[in-house]
C-alpha positions in Angstrom: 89.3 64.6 151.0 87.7 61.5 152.0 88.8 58.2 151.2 87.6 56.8 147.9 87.5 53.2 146.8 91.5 52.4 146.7 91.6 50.2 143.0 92.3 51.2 139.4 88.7 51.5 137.7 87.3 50.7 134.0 84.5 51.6 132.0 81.5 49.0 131.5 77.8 48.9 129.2 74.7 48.3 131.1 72.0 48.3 128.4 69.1 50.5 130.0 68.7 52.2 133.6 65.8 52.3 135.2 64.4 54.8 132.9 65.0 52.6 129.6 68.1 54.8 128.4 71.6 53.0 127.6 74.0 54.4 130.4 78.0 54.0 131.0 79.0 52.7 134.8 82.1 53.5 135.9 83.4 50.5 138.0 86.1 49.2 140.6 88.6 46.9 139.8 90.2 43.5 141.6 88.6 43.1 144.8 85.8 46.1 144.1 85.0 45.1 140.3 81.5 44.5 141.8 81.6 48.2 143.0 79.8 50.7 140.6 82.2 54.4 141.3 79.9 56.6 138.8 77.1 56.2 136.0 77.7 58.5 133.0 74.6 59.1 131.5 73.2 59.4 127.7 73.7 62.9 126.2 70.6 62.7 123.8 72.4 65.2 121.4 75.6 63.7 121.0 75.5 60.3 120.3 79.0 58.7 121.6 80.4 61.5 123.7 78.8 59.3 127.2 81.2 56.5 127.0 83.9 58.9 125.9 83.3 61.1 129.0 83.4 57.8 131.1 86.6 56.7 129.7 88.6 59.9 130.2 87.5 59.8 134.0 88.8 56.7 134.0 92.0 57.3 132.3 92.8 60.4 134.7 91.5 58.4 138.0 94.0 55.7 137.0 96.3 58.0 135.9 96.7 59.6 139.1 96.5 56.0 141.1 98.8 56.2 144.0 99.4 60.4 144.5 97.5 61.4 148.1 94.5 62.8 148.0 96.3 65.9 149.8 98.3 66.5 146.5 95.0 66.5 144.3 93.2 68.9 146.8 96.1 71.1 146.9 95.7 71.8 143.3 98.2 70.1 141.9 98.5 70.8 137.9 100.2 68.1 134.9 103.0 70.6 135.2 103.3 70.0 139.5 103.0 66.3 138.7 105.6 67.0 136.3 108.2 68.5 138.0 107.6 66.2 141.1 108.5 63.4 138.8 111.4 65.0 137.8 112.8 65.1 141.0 112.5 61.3 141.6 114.0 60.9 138.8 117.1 62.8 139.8 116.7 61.5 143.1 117.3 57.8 141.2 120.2 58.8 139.5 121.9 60.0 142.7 121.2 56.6 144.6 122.4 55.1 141.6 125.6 56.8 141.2 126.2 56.3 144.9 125.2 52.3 144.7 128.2 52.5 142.1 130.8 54.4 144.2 129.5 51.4 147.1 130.4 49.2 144.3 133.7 50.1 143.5 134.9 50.5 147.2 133.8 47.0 147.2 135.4 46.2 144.6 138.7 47.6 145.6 138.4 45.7 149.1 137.5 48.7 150.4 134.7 48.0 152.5 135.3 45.5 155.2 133.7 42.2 156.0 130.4 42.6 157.6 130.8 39.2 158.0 133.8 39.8 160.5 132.5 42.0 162.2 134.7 44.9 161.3 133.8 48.6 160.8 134.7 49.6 157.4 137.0 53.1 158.6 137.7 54.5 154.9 137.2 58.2 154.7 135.7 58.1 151.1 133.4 54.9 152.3 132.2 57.3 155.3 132.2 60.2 152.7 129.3 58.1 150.6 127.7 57.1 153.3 127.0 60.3 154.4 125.4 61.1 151.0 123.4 58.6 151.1 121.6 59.3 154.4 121.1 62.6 152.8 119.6 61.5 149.6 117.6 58.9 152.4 116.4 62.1 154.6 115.7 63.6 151.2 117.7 66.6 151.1 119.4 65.7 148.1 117.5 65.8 145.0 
């Protein structure tokens, strides 16, 4: 995909286009609120459903702000983006359960003085440490 203008957007009323009919512009936000992304046009039959369609492209676009572009053209699904989620998740409670086991080393004087200078030689520090380069390379998750 090619790149596409890198804000959240919102939905804003122009009155009439150049043809006199009442149209939806889909715009940039912050730095590119001047930026028009998208006009959604009047449907003539269904009063209402233009600024509704606007406002769910906004609502997924923002919705999806920050994934690659890779992941969207790869055909990721609500169920990928799911399960992907999942696994930070997990991934958190990991690093968090390690941060604790850092934690109580420390607080067991444990863990030497950086301060000093001294490598801290405690098997179950070294143990921890070594999952938590894993969980950093991302192999545990």
């Amino acid at each position: 995909m090619s790149a596409h203008t890198p804000c959240m957007l919102m939905v804003g009323e122009t009155p009439f286009d150049n043809d006199g009919a009442p149209e939806t512009v889909i715009g940039g936000t912050g730095q590119f609120e001047n930026h028009a992304i998208a006009v959604a046009i009047d449907f003539k039959n269904a009063p209402g459903m233009r600024e509704a369609n606007a406002r769910r492209m906004v609502a997924c676009w923002n919705a999806l702000d920050g994934l690659h572009d890779d992941a969207l053209g790869g055909g990721w699904t609500a169920a990928g983006m799911n399960a992907y989620a999942k696994g930070l998740e997990e991934k958190l409670r990991v690093m968090h359960d390690l941060l604790l086991a850092i934690k109580k080393l420390d607080d067991r004087n444990d863990i030497a003085d950086h301060d000093e200078g001294v490598p801290c030689t405690s098997a179950e520090f070294d143990e921890v440490m070594a999952s938590v380069c894993e969980v950093l390379k991302g192999g545990a998750t």
